[in-house]
PARO-400106 format. One record per residue (C-alpha): residue number from 1; x, y, z. Coordinates in nm, 4 decimals. Layout:
BEGIN
@pos: NUM&x: X&y: Y&z: Z
...
//
This chain:
BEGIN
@pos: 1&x: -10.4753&y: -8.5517&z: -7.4605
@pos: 2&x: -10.0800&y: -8.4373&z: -7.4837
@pos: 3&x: -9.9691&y: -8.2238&z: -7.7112
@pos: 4&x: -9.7880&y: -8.2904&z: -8.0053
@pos: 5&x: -9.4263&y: -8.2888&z: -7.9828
@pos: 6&x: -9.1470&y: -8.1481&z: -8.2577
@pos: 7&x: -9.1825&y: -8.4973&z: -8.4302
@pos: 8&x: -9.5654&y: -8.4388&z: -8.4142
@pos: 9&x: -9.6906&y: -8.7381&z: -8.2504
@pos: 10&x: -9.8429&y: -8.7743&z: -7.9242
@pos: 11&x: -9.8755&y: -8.9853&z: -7.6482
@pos: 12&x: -10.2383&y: -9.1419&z: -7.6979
@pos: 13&x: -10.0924&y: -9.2232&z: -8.1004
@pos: 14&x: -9.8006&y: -9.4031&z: -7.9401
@pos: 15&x: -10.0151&y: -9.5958&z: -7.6729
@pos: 16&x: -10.2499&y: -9.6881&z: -7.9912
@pos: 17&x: -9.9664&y: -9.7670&z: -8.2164
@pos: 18&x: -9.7825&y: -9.9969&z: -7.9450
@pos: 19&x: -10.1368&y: -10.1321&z: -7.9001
@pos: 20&x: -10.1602&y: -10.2658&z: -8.2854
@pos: 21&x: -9.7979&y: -10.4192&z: -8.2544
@pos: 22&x: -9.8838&y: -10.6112&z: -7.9695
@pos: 23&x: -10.2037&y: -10.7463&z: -8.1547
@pos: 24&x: -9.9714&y: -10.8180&z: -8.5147
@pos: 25&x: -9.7596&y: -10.9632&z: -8.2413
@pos: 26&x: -10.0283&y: -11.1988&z: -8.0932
@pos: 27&x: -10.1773&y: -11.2792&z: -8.4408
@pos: 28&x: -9.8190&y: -11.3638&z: -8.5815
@pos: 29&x: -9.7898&y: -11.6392&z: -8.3222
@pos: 30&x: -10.1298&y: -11.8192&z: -8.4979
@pos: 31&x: -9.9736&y: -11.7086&z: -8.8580
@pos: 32&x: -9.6434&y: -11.8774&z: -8.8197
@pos: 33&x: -9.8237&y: -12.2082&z: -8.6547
@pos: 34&x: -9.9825&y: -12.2081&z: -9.0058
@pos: 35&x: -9.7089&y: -12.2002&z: -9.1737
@pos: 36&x: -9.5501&y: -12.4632&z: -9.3770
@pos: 37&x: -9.2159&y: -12.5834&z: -9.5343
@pos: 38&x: -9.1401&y: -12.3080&z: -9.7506
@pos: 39&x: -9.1138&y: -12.4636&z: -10.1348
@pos: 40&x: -8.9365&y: -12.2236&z: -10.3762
@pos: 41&x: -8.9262&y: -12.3298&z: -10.7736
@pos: 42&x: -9.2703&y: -12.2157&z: -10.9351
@pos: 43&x: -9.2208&y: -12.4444&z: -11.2529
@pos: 44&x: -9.1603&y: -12.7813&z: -11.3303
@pos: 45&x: -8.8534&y: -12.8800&z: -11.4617
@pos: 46&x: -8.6414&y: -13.2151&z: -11.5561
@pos: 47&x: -8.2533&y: -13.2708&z: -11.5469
@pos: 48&x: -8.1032&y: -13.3703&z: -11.9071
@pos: 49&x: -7.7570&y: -13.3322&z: -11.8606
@pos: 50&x: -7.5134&y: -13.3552&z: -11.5552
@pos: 51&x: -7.1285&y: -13.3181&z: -11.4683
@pos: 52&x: -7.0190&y: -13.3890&z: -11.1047
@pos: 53&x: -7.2204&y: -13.1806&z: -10.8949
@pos: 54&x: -7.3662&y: -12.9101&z: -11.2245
@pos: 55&x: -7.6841&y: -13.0043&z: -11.3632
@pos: 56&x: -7.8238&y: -12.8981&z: -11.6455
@pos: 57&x: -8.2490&y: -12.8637&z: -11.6158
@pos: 58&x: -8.5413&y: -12.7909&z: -11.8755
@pos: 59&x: -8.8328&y: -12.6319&z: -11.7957
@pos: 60&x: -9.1174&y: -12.8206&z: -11.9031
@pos: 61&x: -9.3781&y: -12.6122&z: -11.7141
@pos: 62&x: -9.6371&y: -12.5172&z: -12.0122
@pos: 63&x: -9.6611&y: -12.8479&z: -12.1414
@pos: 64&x: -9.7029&y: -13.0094&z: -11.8148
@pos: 65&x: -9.9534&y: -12.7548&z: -11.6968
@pos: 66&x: -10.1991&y: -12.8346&z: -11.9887
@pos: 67&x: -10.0035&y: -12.4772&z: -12.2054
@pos: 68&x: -9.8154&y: -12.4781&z: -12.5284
@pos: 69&x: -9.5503&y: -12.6347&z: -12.6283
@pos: 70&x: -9.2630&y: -12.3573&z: -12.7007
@pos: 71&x: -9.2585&y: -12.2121&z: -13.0299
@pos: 72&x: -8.9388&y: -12.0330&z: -12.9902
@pos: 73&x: -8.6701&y: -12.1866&z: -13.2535
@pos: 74&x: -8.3722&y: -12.1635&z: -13.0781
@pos: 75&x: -8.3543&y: -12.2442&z: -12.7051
@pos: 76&x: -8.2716&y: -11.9889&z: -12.4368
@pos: 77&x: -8.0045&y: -12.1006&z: -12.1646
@pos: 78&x: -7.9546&y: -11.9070&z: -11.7821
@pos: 79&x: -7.6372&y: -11.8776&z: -11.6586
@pos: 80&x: -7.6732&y: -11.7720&z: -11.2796
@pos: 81&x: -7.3827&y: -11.6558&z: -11.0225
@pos: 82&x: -7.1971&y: -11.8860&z: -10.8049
@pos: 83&x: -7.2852&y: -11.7111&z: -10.4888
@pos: 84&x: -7.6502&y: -11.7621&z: -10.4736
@pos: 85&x: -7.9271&y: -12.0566&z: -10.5947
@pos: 86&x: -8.0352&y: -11.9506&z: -10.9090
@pos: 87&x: -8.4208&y: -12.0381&z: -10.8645
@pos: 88&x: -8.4824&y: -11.6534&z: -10.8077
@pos: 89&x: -8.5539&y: -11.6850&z: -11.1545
@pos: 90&x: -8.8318&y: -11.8681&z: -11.0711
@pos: 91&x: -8.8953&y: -11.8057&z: -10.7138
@pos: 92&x: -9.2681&y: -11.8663&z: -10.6427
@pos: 93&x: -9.5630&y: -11.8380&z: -10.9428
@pos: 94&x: -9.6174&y: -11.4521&z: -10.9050
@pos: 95&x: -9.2810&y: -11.4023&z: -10.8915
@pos: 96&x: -9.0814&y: -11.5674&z: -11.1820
@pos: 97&x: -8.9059&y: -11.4685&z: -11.4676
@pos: 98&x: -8.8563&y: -11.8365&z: -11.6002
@pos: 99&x: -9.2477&y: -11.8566&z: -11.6089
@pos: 100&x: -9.2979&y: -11.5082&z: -11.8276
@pos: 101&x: -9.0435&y: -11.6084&z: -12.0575
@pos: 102&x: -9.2221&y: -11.9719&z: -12.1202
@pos: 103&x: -9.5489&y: -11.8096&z: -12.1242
@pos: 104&x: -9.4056&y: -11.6310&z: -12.4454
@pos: 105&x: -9.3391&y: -11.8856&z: -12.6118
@pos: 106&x: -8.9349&y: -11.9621&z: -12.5062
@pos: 107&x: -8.7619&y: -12.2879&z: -12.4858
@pos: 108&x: -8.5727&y: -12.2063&z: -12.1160
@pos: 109&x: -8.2876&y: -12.4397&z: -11.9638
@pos: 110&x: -8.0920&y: -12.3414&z: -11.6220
@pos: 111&x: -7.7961&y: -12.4235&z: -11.5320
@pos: 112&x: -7.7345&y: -12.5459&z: -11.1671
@pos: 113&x: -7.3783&y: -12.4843&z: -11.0401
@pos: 114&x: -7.4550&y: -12.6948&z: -10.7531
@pos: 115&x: -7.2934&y: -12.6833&z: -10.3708
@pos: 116&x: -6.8961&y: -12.6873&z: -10.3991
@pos: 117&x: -6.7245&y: -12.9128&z: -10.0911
@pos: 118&x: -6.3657&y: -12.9433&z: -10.0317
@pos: 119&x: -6.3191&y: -13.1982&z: -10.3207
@pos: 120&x: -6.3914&y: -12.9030&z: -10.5389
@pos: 121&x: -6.1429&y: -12.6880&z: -10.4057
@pos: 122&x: -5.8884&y: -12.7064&z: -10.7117
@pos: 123&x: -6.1917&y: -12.5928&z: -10.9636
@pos: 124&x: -6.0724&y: -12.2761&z: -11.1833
@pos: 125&x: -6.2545&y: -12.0383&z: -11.4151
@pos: 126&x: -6.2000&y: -12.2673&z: -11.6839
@pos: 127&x: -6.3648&y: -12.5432&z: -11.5093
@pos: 128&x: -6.7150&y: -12.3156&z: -11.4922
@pos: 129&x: -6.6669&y: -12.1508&z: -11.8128
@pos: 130&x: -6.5548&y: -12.3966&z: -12.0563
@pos: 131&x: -6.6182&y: -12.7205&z: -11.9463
@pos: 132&x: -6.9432&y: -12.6984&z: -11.6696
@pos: 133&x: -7.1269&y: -12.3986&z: -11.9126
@pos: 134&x: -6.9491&y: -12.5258&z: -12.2154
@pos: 135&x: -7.0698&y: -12.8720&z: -12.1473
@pos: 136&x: -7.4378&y: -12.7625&z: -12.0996
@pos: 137&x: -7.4414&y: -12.5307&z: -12.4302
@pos: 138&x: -7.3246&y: -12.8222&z: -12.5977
@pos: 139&x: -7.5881&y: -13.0389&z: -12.4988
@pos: 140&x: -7.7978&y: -12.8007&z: -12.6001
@pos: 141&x: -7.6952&y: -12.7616&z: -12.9541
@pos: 142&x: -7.7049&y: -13.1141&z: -12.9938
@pos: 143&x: -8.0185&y: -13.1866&z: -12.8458
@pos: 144&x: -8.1562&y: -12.9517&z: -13.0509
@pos: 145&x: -7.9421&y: -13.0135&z: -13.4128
@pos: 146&x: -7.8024&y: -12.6378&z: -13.3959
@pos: 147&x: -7.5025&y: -12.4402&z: -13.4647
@pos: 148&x: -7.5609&y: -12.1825&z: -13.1929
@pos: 149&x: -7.8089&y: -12.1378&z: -12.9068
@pos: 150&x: -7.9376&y: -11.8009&z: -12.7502
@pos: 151&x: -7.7575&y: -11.7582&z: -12.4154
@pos: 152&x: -7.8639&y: -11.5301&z: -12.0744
@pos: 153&x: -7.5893&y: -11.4582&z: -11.8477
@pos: 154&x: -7.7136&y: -11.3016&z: -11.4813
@pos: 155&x: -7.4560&y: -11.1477&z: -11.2635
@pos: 156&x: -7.1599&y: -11.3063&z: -11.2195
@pos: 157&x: -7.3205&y: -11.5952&z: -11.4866
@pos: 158&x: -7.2889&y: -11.2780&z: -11.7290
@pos: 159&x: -6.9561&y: -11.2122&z: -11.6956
@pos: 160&x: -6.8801&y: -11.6040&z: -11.7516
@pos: 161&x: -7.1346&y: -11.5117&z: -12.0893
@pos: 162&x: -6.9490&y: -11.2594&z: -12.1679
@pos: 163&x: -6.6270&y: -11.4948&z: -12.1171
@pos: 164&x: -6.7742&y: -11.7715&z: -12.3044
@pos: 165&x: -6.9458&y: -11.5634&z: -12.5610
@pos: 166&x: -6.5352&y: -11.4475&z: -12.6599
@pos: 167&x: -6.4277&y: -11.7842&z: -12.6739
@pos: 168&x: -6.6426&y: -11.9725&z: -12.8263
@pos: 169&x: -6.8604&y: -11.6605&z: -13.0301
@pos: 170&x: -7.0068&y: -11.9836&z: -13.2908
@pos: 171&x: -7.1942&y: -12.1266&z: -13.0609
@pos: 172&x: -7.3713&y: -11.8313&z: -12.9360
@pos: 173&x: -7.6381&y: -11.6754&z: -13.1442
@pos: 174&x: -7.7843&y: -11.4402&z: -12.9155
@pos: 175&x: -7.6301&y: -11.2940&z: -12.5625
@pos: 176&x: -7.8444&y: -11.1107&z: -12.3407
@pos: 177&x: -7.6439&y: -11.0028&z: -11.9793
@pos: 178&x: -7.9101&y: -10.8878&z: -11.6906
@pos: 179&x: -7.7225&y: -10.6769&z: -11.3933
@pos: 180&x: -7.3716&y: -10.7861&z: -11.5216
@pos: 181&x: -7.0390&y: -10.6401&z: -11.3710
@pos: 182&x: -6.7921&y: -10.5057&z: -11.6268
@pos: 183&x: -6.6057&y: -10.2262&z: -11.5155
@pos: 184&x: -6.5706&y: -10.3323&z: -11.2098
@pos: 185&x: -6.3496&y: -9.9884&z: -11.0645
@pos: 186&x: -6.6626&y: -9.7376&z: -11.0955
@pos: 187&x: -6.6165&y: -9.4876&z: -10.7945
@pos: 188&x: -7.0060&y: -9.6322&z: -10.6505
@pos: 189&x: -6.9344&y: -9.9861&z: -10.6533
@pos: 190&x: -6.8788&y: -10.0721&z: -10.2866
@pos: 191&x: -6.8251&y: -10.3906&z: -10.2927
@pos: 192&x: -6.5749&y: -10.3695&z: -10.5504
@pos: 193&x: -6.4015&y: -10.1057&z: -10.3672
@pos: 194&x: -6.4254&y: -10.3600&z: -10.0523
@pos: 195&x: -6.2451&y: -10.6897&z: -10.2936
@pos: 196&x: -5.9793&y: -10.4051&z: -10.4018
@pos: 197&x: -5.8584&y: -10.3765&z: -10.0613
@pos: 198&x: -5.8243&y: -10.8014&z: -9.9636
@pos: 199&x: -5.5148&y: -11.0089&z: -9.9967
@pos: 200&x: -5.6902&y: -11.2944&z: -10.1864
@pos: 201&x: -5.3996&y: -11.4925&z: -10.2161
@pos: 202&x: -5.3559&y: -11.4884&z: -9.8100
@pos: 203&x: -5.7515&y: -11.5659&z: -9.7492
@pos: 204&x: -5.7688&y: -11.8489&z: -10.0127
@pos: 205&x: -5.4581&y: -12.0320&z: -9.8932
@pos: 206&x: -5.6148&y: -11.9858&z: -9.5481
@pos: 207&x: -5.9303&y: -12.0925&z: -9.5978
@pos: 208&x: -5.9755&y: -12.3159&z: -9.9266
@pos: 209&x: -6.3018&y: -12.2482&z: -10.0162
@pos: 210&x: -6.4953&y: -11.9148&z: -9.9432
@pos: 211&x: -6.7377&y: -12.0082&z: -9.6625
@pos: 212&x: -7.1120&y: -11.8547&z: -9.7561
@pos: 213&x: -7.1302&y: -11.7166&z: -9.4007
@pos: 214&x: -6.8911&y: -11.4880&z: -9.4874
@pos: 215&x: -6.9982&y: -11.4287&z: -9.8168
@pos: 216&x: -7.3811&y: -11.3338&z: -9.6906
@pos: 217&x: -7.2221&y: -11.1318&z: -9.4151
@pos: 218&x: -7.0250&y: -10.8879&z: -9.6737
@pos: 219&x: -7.3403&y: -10.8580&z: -9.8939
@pos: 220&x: -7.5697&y: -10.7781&z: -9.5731
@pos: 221&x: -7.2825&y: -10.5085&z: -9.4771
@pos: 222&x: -7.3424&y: -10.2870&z: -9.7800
@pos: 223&x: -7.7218&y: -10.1765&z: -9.6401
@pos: 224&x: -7.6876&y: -10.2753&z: -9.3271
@pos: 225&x: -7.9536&y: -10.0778&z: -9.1755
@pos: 226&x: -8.1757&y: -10.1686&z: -9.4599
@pos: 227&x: -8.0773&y: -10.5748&z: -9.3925
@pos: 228&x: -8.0334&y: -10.5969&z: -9.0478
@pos: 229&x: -8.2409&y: -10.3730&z: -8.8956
@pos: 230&x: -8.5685&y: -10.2431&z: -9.1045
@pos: 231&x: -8.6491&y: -10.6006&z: -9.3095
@pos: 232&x: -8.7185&y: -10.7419&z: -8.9346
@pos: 233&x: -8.8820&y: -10.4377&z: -8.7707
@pos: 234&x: -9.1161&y: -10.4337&z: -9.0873
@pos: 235&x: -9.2075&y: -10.7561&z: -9.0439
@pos: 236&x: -9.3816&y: -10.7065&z: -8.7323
@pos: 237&x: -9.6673&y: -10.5394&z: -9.0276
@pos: 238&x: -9.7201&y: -10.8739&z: -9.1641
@pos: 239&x: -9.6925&y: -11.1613&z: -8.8912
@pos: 240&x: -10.1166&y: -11.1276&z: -8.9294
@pos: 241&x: -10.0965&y: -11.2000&z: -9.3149
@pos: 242&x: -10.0077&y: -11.5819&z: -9.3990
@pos: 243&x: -9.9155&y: -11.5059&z: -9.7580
@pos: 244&x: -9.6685&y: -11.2310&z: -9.7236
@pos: 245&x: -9.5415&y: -11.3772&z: -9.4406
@pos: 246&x: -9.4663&y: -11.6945&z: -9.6364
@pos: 247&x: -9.2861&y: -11.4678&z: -9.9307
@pos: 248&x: -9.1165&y: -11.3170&z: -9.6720
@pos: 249&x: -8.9494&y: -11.6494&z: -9.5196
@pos: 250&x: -8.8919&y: -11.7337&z: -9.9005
@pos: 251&x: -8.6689&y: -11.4459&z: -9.9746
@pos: 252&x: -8.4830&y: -11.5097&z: -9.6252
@pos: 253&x: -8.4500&y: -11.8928&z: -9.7402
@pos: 254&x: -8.2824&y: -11.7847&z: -10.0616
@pos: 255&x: -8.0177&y: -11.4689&z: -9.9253
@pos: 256&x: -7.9244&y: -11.7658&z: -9.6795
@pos: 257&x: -7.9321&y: -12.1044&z: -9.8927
@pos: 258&x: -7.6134&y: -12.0287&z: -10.0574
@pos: 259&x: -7.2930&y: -12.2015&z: -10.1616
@pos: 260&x: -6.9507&y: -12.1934&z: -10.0727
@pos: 261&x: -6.7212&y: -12.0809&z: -10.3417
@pos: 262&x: -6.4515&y: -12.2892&z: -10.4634
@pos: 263&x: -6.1284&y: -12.1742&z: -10.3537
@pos: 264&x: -5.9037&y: -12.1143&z: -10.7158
@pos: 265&x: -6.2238&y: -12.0118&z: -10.8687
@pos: 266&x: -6.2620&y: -11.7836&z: -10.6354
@pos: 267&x: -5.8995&y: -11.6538&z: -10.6415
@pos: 268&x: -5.9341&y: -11.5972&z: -11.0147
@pos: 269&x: -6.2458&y: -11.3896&z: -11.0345
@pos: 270&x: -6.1162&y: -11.1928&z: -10.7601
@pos: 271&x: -5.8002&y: -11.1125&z: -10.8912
@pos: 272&x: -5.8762&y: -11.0674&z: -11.2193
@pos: 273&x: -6.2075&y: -10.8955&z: -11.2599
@pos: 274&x: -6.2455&y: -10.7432&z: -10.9673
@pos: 275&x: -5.9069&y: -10.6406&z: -10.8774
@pos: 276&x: -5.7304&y: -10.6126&z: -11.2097
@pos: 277&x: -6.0376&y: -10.4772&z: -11.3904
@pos: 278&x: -5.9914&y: -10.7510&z: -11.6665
@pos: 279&x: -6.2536&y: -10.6793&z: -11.8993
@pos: 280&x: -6.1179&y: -10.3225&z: -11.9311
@pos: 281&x: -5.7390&y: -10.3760&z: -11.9942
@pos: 282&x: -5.8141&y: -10.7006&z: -12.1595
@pos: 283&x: -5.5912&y: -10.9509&z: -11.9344
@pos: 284&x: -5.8428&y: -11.1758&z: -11.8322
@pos: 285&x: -5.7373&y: -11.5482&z: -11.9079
@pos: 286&x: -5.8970&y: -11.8906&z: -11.9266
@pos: 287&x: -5.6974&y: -12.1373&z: -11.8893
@pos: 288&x: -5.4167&y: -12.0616&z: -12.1556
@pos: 289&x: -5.6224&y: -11.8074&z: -12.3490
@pos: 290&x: -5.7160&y: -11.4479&z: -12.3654
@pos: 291&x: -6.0513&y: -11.3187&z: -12.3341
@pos: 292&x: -6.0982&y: -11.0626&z: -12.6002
@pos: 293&x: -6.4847&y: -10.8639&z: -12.5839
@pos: 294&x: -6.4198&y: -10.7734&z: -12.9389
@pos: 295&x: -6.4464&y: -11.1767&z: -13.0556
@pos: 296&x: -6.8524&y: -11.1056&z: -12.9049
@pos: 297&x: -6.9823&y: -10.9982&z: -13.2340
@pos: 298&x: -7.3719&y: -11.1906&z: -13.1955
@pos: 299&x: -7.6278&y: -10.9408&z: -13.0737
@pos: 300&x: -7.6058&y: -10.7855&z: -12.7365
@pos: 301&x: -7.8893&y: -10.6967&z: -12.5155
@pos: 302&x: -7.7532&y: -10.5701&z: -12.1664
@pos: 303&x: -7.9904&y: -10.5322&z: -11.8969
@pos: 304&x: -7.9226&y: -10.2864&z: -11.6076
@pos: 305&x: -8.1151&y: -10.1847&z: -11.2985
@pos: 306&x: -8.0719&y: -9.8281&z: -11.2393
@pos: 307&x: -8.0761&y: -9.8832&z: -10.8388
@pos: 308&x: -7.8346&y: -10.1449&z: -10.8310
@pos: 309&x: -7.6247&y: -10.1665&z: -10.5347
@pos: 310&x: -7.4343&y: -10.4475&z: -10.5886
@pos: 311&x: -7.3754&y: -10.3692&z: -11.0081
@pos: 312&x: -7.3855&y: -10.0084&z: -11.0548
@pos: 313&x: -7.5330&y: -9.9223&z: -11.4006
@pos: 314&x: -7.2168&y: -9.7542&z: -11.5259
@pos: 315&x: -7.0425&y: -10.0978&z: -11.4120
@pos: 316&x: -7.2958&y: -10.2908&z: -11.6746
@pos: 317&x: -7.2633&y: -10.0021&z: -11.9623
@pos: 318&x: -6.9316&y: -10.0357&z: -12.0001
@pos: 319&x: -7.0060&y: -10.3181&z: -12.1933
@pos: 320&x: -7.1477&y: -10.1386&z: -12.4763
@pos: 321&x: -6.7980&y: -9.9877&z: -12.5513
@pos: 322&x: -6.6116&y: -10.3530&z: -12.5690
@pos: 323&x: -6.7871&y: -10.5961&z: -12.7390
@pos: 324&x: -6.7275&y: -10.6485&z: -13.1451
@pos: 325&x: -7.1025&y: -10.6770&z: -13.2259
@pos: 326&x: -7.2800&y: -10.3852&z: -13.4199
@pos: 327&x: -7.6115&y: -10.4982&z: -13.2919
@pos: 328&x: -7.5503&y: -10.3976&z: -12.9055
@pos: 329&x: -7.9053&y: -10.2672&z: -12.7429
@pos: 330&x: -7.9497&y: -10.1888&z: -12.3579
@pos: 331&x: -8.2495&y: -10.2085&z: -12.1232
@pos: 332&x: -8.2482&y: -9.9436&z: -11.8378
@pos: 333&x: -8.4760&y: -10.1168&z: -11.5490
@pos: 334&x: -8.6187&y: -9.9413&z: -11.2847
@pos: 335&x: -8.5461&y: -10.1218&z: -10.9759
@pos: 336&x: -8.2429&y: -10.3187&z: -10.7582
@pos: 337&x: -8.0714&y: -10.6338&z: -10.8044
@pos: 338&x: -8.3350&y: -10.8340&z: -10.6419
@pos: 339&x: -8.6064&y: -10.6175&z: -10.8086
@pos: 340&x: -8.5369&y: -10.7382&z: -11.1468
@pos: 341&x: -8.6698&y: -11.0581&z: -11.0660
@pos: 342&x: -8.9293&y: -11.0718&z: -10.8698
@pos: 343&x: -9.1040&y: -10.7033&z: -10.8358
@pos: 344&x: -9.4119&y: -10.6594&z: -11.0171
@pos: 345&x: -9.2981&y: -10.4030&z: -11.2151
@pos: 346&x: -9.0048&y: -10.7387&z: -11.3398
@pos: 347&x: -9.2939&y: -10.9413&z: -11.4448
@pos: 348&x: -9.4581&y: -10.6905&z: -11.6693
@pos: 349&x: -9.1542&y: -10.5908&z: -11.8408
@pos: 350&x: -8.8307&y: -10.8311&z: -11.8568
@pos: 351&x: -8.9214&y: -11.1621&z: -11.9998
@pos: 352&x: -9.1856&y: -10.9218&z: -12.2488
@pos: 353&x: -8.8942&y: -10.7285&z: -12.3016
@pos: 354&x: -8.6354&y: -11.0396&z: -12.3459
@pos: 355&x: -8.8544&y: -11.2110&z: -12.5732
@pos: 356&x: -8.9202&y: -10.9275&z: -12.8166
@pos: 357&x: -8.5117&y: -10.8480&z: -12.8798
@pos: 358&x: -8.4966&y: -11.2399&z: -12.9624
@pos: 359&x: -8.8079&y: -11.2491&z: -13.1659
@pos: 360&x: -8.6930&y: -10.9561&z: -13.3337
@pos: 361&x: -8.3090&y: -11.1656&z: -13.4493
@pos: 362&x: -8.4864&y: -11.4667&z: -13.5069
@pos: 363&x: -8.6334&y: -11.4188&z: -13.8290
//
């Protein structure tokens, strides 16, 4: 037996641990023989309306799966980013927000933006906001013979909410943002801080649209120990367990299944959110008109997670000192940007949560 070192291991607890990898090692070789195509999507869901390459689904989960109908009055429409597939709302059946909202009774639509090619290279902000999330909300209200519909708005889909809600503040009865930029010049938000710093103009006209690659590389580059290095190294612990081995390969699916970014689209948000701070100094513009936070006078709930890296909770606060409504409420989670959807702790306490605040405004 050696003696323990200043890190307080020894030798015959290295031999053992190296021991264990190599069996993880040789079990992980049966696992992943095991394993197969990776689905993602926990719920069932059908298209009703389309534009181009943005589609419009229902979920239709409880009633397929022998549940309830919804009982919710007024339908509840996502709004996901651009840069990533929005079915980490609804990722796998332990792990699904979409699910623990229908399971309380809501009436849940998504909104697909789809993979942009070069045809779509010409798309602006309008184009998203007004027309593609226009379009759907419309359907909506139609479909259903209302006035107004509740909206949710999820990163970058909540600051086209927030955009939308301005514009068009009739058709919205309810707006709930979840880990939405606002003030995007906070001293701790990196990535901001990173966008500040780019000649968009020069990168836009050189490239057209904004390859993912490079998108997934800058996100990976904020924790890049955590990303590239101890994600992998940790996985060595479960190559001997099918199941979290198969959740793992999910997540990796989703970082890396994502879309290109249209080129002016692109340009705009860039410029004039991240750069220009737009929401703050109120010069962010739609197509020929102003978005004013003031004209969002339906009831706010903003949802924040307090370890965000990538939307710093004083970036998503700022909201509560913009918008017109007198019926603004916040949600402080305790987690990351991923967290919020799919930990545990996420399915206990966001779609109960969501569902309450719109119980509570629809009667």
């Amino acid at each position: 037996m050696f003696a323990t070192g200043p890190l307080n291991f020894t030798a015959d607890a290295l031999a053992q641990e190296a021991m264990q990898a190599q069996a993880k090692l040789r079990a992980g070789l049966d696992t992943l023989r095991e394993v197969d195509n990776i689905d993602y999507g926990a719920t069932a869901k059908e298209e009703v309306w389309r534009d181009g390459k943005v589609v419009l689904y229902r979920y239709r989960g409880t009633t397929l799966e022998g549940g309830r109908a919804p009982t919710a009055k007024v339908p509840l429409l996502i709004a996901y980013a651009l840069v990533n597939r929005p079915y980490m709302v609804d990722l796998q059946p332990d792990k699904s927000i979409v699910r623990g909202l229908l399971a309380r009774g809501e009436d849940v639509y998504i909104l697909d933006w789809g993979y942009p090619d070069r045809s779509d290279r010409y798309l602006e902000l309008e184009d998203y906001i007004q027309r593609y999330l226009g379009g759907a909300v419309d359907h909506i209200r139609r479909a259903h013979h209302l006035d107004a519909i509740n909206l949710l708005g999820i990163c970058q889909g909540g600051a086209f909410s927030l955009c939308y809600a301005a514009l068009n503040p009739g058709k919205v009865r309810n707006l709930v943002t979840m880990v939405t930029p606002v003030d995007f010049h906070t001293d701790d938000n990196m990535l901001a801080n990173w966008v500040r710093g780019i000649d968009v103009d020069a990168m836009v006209d050189a490239l057209g649209n904004i390859p993912a690659d490079m998108m997934n590389f800058t996100y990976l580059t904020l924790k890049p120990w955590r990303l590239f290095v101890q994600k992998y190294v940790g996985l060595v612990d479960i190559l001997d367990d099918r199941q979290a081995l198969e959740d793992f390969l999910r997540m990796e699916n989703w970082i890396f299944d994502s879309p290109d970014q249209a080129g002016e689209a692109f340009r705009q948000f860039a410029k004039q959110f991240y750069q220009a701070n737009g929401f703050l100094n109120g010069s962010i513009r739609i197509g020929d008109r102003n978005v004013d936070l003031a004209q969002v006078d339906m009831p706010v709930l903003n949802v924040f997670a307090e370890h965000d890296h990538l939307v710093p909770p004083a970036s998503s606060k700022a909201l509560g000192g913009l918008v017109g409504s007198d019926d603004y409420s916040e949600l402080s989670f305790r987690g990351g940007h991923i967290g919020i959807y799919v930990s545990s702790r996420a399915q206990r306490e966001v779609p109960q949560a969501i569902h309450d605040w719109l119980a509570q405004r629809s009667r």
